[in-house]
C-alpha positions as CSV (number, residue, x, y, z in Angstrom):
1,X,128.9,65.6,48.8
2,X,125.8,65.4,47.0
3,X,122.8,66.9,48.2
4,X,119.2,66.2,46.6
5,X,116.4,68.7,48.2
6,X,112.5,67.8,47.4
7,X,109.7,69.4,47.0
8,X,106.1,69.9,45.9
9,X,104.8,67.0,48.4
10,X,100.9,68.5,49.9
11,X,97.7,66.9,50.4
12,X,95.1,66.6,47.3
13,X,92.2,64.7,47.0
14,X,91.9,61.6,44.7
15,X,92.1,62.4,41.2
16,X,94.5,65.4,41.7
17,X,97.8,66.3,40.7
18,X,101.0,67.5,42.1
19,X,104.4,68.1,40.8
20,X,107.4,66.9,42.6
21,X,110.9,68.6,42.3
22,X,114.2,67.7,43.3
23,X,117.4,70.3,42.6
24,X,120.8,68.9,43.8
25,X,122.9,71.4,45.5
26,X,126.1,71.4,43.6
27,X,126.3,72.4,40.1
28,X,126.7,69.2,37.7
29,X,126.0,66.7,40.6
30,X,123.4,65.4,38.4
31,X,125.7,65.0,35.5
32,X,125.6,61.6,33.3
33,X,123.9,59.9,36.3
34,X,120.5,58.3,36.5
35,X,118.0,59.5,38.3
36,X,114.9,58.0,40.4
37,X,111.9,58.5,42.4
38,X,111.2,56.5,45.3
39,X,108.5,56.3,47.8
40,X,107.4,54.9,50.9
41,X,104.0,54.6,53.1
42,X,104.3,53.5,57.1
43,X,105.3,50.4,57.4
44,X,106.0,49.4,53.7
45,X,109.5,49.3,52.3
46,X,110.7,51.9,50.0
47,X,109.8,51.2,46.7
48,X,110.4,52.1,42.9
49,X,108.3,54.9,41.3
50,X,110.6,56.2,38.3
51,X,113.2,56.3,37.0
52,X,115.3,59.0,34.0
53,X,118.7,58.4,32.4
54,X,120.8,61.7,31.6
55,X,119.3,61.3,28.2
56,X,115.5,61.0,29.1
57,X,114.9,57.4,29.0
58,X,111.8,56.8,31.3
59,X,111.0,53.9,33.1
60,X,107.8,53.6,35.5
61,X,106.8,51.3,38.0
62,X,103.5,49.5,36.7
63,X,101.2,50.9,39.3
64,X,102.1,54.4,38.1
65,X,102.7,53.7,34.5
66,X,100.4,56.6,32.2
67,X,100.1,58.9,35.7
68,X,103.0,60.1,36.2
69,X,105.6,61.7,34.2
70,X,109.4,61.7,34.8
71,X,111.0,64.7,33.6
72,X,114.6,66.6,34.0
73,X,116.6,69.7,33.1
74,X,120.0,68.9,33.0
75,X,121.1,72.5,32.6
76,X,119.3,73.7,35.8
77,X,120.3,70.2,37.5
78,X,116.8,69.2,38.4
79,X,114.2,66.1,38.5
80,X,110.3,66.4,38.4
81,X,107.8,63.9,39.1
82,X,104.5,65.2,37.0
83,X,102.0,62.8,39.5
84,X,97.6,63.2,38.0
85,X,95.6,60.7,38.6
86,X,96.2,60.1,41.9
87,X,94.8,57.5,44.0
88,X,95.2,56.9,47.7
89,X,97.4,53.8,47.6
90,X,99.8,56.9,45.8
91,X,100.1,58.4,49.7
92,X,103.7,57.9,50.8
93,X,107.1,60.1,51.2
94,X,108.2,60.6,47.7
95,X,112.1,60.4,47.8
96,X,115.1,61.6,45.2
97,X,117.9,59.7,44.6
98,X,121.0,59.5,42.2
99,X,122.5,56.5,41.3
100,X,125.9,55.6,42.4
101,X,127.5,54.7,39.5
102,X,127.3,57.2,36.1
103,X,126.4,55.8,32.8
104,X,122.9,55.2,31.1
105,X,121.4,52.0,32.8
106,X,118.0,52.2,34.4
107,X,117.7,50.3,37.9
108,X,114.7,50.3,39.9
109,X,116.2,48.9,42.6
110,X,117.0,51.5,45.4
111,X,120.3,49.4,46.5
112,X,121.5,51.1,43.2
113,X,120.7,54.5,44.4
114,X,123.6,56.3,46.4
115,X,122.0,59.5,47.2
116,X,118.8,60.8,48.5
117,X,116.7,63.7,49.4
118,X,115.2,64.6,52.6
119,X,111.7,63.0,50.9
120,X,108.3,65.1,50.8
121,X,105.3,63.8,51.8
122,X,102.3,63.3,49.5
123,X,98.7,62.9,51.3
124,X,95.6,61.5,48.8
125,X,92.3,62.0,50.0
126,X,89.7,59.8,48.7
């Protein structure tokens, strides 16, 4: 079983930063799979943020396209989410998740995603 743990999440105020981790539990869970970011603010569905293939190909959503940064260590089975710029529409829980099926094709939709973290919560002050 696959377990994806966040963290990072706080409060800043707009214009701040934060970076967002997410380790998986078991060694090589992250293996060959692609990896995304999701969030969520009350009473919004869960939506794309970014995404990472096991070979670093990047794909943002267009409201946080040139803010954030998608990053991964493949050795030391991790995910970041580099988040500057941020606004107060960015305030949601940020979520992990693994696709479900291995290979090198990007999804942004979260039907695609078979695993997920806990999610950490991310607070903008303007």
């Amino acid at each position: 079983q696959v377990q994806l743990v966040e963290s990072g999440g706080g409060s800043v105020q707009a214009g701040g930063s934060l970076r967002l981790s997410c380790a998986a539990s078991t060694r090589r869970a992250l293996d060959g799979y692609t990896m995304g970011w999701f969030r969520q603010a009350p009473g919004k569905t869960r939506e794309f943020v970014a995404a990472i293939t096991w070979g670093g190909i990047a794909d943002y959503a267009d409201s946080v396209k040139s803010r954030f940064t998608i990053s991964r260590d493949n050795a030391a089975n991790t995910v970041w989410l580099q988040m500057s710029s941020l606004k107060p529409e960015d305030a949601a829980t940020y979520y992990c998740a693994r696709k479900t099926m291995i290979g090198t094709v990007i999804s942004r939709s979260r039907y695609e995603y078979g695993y997920w973290g806990q999610g950490t919560q991310v607070t903008v002050s303007s």
